[in-house]
C-alpha positions as CSV (number, residue, x, y, z in Angstrom):
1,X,154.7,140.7,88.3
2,X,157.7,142.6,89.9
3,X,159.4,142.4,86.4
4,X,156.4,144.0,84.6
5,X,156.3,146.8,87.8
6,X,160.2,147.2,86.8
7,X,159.5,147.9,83.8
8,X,157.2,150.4,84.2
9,X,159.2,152.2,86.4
10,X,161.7,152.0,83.9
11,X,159.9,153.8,81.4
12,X,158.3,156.3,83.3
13,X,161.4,157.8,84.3
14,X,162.6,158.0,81.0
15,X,159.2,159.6,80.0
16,X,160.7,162.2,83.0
17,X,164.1,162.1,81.8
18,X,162.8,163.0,77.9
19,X,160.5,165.7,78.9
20,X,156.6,163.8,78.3
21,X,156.1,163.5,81.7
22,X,156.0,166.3,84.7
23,X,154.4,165.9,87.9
24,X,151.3,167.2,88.5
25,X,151.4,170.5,91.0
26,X,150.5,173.9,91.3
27,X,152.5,176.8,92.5
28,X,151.1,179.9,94.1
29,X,153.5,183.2,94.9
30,X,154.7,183.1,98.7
31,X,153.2,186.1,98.9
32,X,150.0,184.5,97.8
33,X,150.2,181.9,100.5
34,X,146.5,182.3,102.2
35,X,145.5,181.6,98.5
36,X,147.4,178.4,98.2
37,X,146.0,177.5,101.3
38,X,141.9,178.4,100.5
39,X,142.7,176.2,97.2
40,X,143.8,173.1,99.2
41,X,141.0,173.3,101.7
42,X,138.1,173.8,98.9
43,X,140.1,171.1,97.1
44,X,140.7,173.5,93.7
45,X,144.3,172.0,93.8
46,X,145.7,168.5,92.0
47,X,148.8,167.2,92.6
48,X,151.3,169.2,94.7
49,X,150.5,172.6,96.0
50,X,154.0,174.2,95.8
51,X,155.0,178.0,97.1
52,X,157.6,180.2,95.2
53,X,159.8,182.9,96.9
């Protein structure tokens, strides 16, 4: 079992690494916080909810 969870680990970074794979987030402006916020309480948001300056 580890070995098989290994390996999966193992290829999922190189998924990263090669570009197939990103994260899943969102980004909102700074400047847009008390959007990014009203998202992530009415649960319109998946993944990360990330802020740009």
């Amino acid at each position: 079992m580890r070995s098989r969870l290994r390996e999966f680990e193992g290829a999922a970074l190189d998924d990263t690494v090669e570009g197939r794979w990103r994260a899943l987030s969102t980004t909102f402006p700074l400047s847009e916080a008390p959007s990014a916020h009203r998202a992530l309480e009415e649960r319109r948001t998946v993944g990360e909810v990330v802020l740009l300056p």
